[in-house]
C-alpha positions as CSV (number, residue, x, y, z in Angstrom):
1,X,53.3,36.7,28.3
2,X,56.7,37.4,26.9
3,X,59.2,39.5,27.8
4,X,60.3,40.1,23.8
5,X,59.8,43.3,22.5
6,X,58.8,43.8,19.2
7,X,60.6,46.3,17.4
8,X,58.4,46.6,14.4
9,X,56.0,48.2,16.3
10,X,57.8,51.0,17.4
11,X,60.0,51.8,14.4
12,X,58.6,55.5,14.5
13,X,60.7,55.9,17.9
14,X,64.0,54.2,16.9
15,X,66.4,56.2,15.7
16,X,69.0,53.5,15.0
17,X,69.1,50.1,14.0
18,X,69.4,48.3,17.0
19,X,71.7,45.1,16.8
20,X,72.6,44.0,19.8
21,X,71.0,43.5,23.3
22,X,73.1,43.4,26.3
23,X,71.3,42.6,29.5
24,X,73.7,43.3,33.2
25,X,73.5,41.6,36.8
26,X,75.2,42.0,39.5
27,X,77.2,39.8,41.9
28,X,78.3,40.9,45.1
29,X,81.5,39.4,46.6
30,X,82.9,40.0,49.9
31,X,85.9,40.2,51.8
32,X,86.0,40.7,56.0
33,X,89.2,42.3,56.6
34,X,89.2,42.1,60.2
35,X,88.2,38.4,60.3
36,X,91.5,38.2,57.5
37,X,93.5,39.9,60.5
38,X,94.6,42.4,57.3
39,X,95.1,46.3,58.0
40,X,93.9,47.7,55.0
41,X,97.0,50.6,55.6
42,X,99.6,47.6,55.3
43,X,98.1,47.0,51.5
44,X,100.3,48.1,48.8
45,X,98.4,46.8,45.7
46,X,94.9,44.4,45.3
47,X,93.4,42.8,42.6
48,X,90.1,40.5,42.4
49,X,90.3,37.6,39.9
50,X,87.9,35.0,39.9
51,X,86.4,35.5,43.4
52,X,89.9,35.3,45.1
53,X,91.2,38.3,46.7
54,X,94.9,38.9,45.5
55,X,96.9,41.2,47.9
56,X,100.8,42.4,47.9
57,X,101.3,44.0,51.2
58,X,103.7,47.0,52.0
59,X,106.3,44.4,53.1
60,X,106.5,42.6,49.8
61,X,104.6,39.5,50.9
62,X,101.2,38.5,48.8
63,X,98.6,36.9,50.5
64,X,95.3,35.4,48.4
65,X,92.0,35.2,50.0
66,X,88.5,33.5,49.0
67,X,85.6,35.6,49.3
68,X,83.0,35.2,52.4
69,X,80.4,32.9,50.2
70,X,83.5,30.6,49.9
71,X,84.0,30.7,45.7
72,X,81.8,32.4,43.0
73,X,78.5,34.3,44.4
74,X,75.1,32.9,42.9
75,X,73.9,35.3,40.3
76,X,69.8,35.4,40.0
77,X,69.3,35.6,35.9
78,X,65.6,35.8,36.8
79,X,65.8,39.5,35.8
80,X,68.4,41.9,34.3
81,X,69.5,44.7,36.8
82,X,69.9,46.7,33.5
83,X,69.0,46.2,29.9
84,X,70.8,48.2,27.0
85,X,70.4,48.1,23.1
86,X,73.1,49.0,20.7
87,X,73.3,49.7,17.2
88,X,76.4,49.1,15.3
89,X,78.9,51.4,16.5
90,X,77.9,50.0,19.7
91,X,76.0,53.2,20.8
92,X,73.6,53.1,23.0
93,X,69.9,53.0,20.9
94,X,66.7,54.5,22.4
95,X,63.6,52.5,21.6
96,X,61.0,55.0,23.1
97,X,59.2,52.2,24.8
98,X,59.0,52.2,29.0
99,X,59.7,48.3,29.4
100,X,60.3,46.9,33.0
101,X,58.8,44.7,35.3
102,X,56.1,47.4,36.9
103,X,54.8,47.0,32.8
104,X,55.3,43.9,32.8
105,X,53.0,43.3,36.1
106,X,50.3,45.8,35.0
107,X,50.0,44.4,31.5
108,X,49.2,40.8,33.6
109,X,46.1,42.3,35.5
């Protein structure tokens, strides 16, 4: 079983052109302030990029920090947290079709 819709069978329900298919997952990355010994009321500006922590504190000093998994989290790609087709004005398109797993499973039995 595949997990590719076909489009041509529900043209009656699109009311776009659909073009592009983009399909988000989340990664969760983590800081412990209190094992960092920071006090979140000395921070003066943060940024996150790449996994590391980037923090000036109210003192002028900047401090980077890795995140608790010790780099970049493991993403799964098994299955999309959301999937979202646009046409092209990059709107989001409506396909009229209920698609997810739960489908997925009860089309299997």
């Amino acid at each position: 079983m595949s997990n590719v819709i076909d489009l041509t069978e529900h043209k009656e329900t699109i009311k776009d052109k659909p073009i592009q298919l983009i399909a988000e997952y989340t990664t969760t990355l983590e800081w412990d302030l209190e094992d960092l010994n920071i006090d979140a009321n000395e921070i003066a500006d943060y940024y996150i990029k790449y996994g590391i922590l980037h923090i000036t504190h109210k003192d002028g000093s900047t401090t980077e920090h890795d995140n608790n998994w010790g780099g970049e989290g493991d993403t799964d790609y098994k299955w999309a947290d959301k999937e979202t087709f646009y046409n092209d004005q990059f709107n989001e398109v409506e396909l009229g079709i209920w698609h997810s797993m739960i489908s997925f499973l009860c089309m299997k039995k």
